[in-house]
C-alpha positions as CSV (number, residue, x, y, z in Angstrom):
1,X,-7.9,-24.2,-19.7
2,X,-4.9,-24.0,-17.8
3,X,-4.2,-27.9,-16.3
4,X,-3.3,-27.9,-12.3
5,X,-2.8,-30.7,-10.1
6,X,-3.9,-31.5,-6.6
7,X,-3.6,-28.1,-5.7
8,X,-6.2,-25.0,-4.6
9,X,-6.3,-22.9,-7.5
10,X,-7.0,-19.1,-6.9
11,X,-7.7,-16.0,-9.3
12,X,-7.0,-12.8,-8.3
13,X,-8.5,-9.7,-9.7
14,X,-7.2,-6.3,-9.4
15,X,-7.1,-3.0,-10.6
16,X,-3.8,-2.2,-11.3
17,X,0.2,-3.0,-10.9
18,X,1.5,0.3,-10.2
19,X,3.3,0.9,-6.8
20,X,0.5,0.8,-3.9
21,X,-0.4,-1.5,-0.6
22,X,-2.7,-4.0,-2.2
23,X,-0.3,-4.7,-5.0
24,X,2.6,-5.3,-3.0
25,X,0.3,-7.5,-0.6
26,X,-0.7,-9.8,-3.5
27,X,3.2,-9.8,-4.6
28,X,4.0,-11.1,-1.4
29,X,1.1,-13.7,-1.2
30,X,2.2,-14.9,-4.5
31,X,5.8,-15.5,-3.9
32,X,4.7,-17.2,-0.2
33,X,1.9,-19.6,-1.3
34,X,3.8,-22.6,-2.6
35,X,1.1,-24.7,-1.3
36,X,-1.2,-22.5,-4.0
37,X,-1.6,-21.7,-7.8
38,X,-2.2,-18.3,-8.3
39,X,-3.5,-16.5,-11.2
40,X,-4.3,-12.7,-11.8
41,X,-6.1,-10.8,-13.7
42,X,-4.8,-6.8,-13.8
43,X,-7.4,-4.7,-15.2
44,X,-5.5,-2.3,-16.6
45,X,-2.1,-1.9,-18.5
46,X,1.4,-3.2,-16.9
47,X,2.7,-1.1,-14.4
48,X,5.8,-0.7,-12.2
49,X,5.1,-3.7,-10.3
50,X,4.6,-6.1,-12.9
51,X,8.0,-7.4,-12.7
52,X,7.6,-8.2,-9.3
53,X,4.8,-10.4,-9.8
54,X,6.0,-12.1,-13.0
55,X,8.7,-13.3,-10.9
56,X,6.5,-14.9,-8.5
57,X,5.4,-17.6,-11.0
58,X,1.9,-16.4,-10.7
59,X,0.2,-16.4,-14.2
60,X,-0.9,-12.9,-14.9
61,X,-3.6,-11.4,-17.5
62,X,-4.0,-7.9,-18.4
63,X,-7.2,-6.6,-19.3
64,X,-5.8,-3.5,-20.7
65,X,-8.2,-0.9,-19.4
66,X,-7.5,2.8,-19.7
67,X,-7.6,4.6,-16.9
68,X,-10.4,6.7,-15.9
69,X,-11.9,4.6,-19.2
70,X,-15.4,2.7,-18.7
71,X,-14.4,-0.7,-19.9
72,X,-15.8,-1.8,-23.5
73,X,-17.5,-5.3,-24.0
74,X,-13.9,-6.6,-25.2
75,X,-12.6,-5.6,-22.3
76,X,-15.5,-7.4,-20.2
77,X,-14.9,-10.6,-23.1
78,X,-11.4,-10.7,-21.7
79,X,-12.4,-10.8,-18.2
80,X,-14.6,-14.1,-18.9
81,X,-12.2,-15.9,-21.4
82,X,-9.2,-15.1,-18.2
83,X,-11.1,-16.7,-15.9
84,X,-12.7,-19.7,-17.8
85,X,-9.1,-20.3,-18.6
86,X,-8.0,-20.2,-15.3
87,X,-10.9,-22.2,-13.8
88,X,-10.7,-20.7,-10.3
89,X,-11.6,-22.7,-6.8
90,X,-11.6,-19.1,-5.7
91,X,-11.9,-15.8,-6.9
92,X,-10.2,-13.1,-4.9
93,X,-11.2,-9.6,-5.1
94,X,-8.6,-6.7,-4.4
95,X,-10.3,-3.1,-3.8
96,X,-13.5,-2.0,-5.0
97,X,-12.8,-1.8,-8.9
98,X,-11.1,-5.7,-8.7
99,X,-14.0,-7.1,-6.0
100,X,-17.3,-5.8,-8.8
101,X,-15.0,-7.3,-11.4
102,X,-15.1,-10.5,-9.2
103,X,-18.6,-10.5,-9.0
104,X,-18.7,-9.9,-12.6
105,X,-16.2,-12.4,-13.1
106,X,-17.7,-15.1,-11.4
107,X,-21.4,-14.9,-12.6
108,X,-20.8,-14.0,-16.5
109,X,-18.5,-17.1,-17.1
110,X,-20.7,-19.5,-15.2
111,X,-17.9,-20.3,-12.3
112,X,-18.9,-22.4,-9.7
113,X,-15.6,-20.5,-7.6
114,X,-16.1,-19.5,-3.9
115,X,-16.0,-15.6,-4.2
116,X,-13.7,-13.3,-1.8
117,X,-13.8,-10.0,-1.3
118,X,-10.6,-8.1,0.1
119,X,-10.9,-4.1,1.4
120,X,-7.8,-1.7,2.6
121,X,-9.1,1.4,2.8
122,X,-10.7,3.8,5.4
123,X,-12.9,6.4,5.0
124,X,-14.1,9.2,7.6
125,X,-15.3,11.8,5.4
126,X,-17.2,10.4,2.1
127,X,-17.3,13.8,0.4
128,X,-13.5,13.6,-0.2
129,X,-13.9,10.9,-2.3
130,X,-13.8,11.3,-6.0
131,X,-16.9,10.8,-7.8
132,X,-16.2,7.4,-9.6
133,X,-14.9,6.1,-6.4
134,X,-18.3,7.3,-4.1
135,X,-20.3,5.0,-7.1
136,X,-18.3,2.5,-6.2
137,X,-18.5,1.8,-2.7
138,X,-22.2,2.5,-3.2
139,X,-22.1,-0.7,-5.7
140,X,-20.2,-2.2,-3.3
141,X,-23.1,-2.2,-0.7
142,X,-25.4,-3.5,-3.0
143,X,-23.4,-6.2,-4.1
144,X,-21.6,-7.0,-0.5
145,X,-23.7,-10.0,0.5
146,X,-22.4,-11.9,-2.1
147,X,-19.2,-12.9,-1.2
148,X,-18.4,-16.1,1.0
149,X,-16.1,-13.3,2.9
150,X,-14.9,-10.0,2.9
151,X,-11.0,-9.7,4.3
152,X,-10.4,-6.4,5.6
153,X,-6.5,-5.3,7.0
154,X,-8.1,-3.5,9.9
155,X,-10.8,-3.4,12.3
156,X,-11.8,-0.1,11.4
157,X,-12.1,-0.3,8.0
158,X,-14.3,-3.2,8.6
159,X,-16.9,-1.3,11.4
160,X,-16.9,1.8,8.7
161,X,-17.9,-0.4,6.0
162,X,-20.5,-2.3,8.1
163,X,-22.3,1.2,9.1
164,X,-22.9,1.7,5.4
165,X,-24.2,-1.5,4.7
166,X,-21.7,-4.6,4.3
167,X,-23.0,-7.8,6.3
168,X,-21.0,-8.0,9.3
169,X,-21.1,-12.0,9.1
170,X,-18.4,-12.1,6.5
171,X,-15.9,-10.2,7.7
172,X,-12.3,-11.8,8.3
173,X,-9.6,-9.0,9.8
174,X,-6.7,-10.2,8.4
175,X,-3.4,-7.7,8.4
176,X,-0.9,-6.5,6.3
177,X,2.4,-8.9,6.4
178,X,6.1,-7.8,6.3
179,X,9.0,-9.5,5.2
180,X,12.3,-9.1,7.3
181,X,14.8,-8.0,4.5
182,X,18.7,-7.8,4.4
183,X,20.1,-8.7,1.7
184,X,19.7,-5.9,-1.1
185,X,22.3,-3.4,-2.5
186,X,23.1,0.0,-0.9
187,X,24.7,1.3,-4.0
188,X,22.9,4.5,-5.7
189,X,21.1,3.0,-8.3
190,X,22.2,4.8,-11.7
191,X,18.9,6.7,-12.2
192,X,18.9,8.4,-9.0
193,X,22.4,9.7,-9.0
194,X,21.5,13.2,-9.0
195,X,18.9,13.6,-7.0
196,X,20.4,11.8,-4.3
197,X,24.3,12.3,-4.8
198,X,23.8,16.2,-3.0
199,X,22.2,14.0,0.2
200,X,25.4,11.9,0.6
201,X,28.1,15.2,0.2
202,X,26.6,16.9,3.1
203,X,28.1,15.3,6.0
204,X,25.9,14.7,8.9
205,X,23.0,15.0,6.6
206,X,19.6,13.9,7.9
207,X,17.5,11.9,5.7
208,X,13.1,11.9,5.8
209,X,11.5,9.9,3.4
210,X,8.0,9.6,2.7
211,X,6.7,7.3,0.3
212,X,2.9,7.5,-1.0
213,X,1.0,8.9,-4.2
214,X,0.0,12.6,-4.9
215,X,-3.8,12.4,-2.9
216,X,-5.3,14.9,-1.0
217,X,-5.7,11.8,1.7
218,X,-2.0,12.1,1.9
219,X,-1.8,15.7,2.9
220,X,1.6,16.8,1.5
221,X,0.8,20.1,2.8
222,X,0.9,19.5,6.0
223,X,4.2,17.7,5.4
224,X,5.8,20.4,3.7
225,X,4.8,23.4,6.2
226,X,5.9,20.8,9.0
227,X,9.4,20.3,7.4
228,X,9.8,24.3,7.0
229,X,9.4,24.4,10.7
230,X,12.2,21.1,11.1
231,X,15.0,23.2,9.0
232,X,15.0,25.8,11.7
233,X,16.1,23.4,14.7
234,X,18.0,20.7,11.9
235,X,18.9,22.9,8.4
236,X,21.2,19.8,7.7
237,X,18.0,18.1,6.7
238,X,16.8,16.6,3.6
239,X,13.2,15.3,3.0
240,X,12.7,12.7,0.2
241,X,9.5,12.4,-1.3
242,X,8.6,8.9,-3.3
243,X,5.2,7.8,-4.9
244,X,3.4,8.4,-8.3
245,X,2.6,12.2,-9.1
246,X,5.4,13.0,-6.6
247,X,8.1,14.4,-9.3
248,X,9.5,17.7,-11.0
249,X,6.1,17.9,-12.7
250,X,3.7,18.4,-9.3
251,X,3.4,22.1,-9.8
252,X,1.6,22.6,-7.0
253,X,4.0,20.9,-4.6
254,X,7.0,22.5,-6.3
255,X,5.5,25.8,-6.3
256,X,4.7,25.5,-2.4
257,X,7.8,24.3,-1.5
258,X,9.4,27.7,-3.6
259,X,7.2,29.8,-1.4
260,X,8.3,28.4,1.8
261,X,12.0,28.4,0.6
262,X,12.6,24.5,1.1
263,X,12.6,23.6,-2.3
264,X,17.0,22.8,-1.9
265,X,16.0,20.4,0.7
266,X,13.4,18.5,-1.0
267,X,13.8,15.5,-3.4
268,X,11.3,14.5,-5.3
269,X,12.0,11.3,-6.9
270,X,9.0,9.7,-8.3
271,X,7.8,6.4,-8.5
272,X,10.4,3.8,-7.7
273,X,11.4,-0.1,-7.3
274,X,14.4,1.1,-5.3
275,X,12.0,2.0,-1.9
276,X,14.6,-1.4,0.3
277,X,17.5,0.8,-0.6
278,X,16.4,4.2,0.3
279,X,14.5,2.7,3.3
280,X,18.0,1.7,4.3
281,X,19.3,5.9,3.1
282,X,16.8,7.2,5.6
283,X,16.7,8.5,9.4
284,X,13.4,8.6,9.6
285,X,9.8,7.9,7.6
286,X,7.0,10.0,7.9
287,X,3.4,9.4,6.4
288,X,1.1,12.7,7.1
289,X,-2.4,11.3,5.7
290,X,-5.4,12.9,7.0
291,X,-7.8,10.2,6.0
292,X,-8.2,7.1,3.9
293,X,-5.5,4.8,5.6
294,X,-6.4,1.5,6.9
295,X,-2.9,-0.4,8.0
296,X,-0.4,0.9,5.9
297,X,1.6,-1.2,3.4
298,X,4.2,1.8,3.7
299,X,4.9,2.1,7.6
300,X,5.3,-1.9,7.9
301,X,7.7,-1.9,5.2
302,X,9.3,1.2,6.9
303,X,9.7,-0.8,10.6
304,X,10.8,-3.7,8.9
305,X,13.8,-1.7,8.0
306,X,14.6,-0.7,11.2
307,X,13.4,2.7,10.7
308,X,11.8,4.6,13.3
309,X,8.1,6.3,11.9
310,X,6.3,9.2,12.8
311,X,2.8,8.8,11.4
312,X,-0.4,10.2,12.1
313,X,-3.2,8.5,14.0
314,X,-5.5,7.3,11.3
315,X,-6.8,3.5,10.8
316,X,-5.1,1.0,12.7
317,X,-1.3,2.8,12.3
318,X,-1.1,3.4,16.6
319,X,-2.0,0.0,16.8
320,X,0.6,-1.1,14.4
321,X,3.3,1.7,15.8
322,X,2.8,0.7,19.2
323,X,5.6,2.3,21.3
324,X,8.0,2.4,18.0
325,X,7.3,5.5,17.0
326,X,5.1,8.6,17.4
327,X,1.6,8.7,16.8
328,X,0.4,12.1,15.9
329,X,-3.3,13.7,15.0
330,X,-4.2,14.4,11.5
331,X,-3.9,18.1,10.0
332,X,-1.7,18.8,12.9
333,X,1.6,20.8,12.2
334,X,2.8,21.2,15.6
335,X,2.6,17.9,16.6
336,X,4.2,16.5,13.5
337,X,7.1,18.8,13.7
338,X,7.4,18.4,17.4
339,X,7.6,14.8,17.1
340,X,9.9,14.5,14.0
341,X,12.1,17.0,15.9
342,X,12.1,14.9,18.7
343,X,13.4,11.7,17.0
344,X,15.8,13.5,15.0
345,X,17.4,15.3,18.0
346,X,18.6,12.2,20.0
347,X,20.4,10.1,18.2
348,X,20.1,7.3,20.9
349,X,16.3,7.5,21.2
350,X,16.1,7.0,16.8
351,X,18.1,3.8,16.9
352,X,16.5,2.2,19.7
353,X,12.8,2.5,17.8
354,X,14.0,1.2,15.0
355,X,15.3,-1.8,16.6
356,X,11.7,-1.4,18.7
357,X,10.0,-1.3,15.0
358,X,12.0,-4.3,13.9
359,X,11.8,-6.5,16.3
360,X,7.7,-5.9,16.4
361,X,7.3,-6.5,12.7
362,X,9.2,-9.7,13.2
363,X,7.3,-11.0,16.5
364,X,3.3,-9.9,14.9
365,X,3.0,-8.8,11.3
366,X,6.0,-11.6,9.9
367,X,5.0,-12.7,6.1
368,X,4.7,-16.1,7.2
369,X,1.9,-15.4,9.6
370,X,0.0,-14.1,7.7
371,X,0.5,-15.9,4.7
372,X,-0.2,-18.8,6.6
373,X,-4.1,-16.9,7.6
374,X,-5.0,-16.4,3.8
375,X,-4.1,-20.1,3.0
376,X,-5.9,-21.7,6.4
377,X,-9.1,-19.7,4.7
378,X,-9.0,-20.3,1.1
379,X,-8.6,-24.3,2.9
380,X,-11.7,-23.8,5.3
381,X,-13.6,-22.7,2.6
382,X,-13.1,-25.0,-0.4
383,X,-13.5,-28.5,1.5
């Protein structure tokens, strides 16, 4: 058993630490909560993240799942040896994989932990969802009463889940927290030399980046036939895309973007750690999701740069956006291209929503704040 003293002692489960919201969330929380010791338990391998949150001082168990794997009994051992180890006041599920394996967690090793349940996602259409993922949230349901609460980062998500089922009770709305940064290097990191030396020789290039994960939710189409339509107004433009499944090897991307002849103005560069420094490379940030999002990680991270967003109007992003940006409906082309066209042509109207986006971040979503929520919980509910 790991020895703590006179401090609240929290386990978090979740499913992975590849790039994504909830993982940088928990990062953050982590690296905030002095006041807290915090343990986690990753279900599956090490992933690009892990880094990050080894150098939070959070101790940090990996289960080692495959994935797409149905875990073994070992791997269901490890999850009870983890947590006896740990000896948690609370357990805090991430996500629908990490908040069963809470439940699991707590009731298989005996714990008498307070159980939390924490939910990011949106859903408008529950036949988009893969299979594995529709089992889950039907789980979910059953299992939703359970926890002493369920955190959700956005009203919506938390009305759509309560229409299927979870206890409306529990809920706690609790959002997404950004951290003001300056200090980080603008130098091109060594691996990303060639993709992005072409963006800085073309003087008076302009620079879209969009950072997410190859989903249908994230409708890249859309994206792509919008930015076929922005090189006929601004040809001097470059859109960079970032996220897992988003490199040389999407055929299907790079195919689409040979057909539409854009494929010299598109980067696609992967996951990377580098997003502060090519959030300080870019013009403008675009996310084009048709469903799913709840209050994007992404877009907070994006306005805390000082970049201005165009984003389309799904989950709680207006309400985050505000007057910052442009707010655009899903699976819309000509709105997305009008409104990236817009920012892009007046140079004055850019800067001044990014300082808008900046300045908003710092007075409503700061780190602090809501660091300070998650800890004045946890407090309440371990007396």
């Amino acid at each position: 058993m790991i020895s703590y003293r006179n401090k609240l002692n929290v386990l978090h489960i979740i499913t992975s630490m590849n790039t994504g919201g909830a993982e940088m969330m928990l990062i953050k929380l982590t690296k905030y909560q002095k006041e807290i010791n915090h343990s986690v338990i990753v279900l599956m391998q090490k992933g690009t993240l892990s880094d990050e949150l080894t150098k939070t001082n959070a101790n940090v168990f990996y289960v080692n799942i495959k994935q797409g794997k149905i875990p073994s009994l070992y791997h269901l051992y490890k999850i009870i040896k983890y947590t006896r180890k740990v000896s948690p006041h609370i357990i805090q599920g991430w996500m629908y994989h990490g908040n069963l394996a809470a439940i699991f967690s707590k009731y298989f090793s005996f714990s008498s932990s307070i159980l939390f349940w924490n939910i990011r996602q949106t859903f408008f259409d529950f036949s988009k969802e893969k299979l594995l993922t529709k089992v889950l949230i039907k789980l979910s349901i059953f299992f939703s009463k359970k926890p002493h609460k369920i955190i959700y980062n956005s009203e919506i998500s938390s009305l759509q889940h309560e229409k299927i089922g979870y206890p409306r009770c529990s809920k706690i709305i609790i959002h997404n927290g950004f951290e003001i940064k300056t200090n980080f290097s603008k130098k091109i990191p060594y691996s990303k030399k060639i993709n992005l030396k072409k963006v800085f020789l073309e003087t008076g290039a302009k620079r879209i980046l969009h950072v997410s994960r190859n989903h249908p939710m994230k409708d890249h189409r859309s994206l792509l036939l919008a930015f076929k339509n922005i090189l006929k107004y601004h040809p001097n433009t470059y859109l960079i895309l970032v996220g897992l499944g988003l490199d040389k090897d999407n055929l299907f991307l790079n195919e689409m973007a040979n057909n539409l002849e854009i494929s010299d103005r598109l980067i696609f560069l992967g996951e990377s750690r580098e997003i502060d420094y090519l959030l300080s490379l870019a013009d403008l940030f675009v996310l084009s999701s048709a469903w799913g999002e709840s209050f994007p990680n992404v877009i907070g991270e994006d306005m805390s740069h000082g970049v201005p967003c165009v984003a389309t109007n799904i989950g709680e992003i207006e309400n985050l956006i505000d007057d910052t940006g442009i707010v655009v409906e899903p699976v819309n082309i000509q709105q997305l291209t009008e409104a990236i066209i817009k920012i892009l042509g007046n140079e004055n109207l850019r800067k001044s929503l990014g300082k808008k986006a900046k300045k908003r971040i710092q007075f409503f979503f700061s780190m602090e704040q809501i660091s300070e929520k998650y800890l004045s919980i946890y407090k309440e509910s371990y007396k």
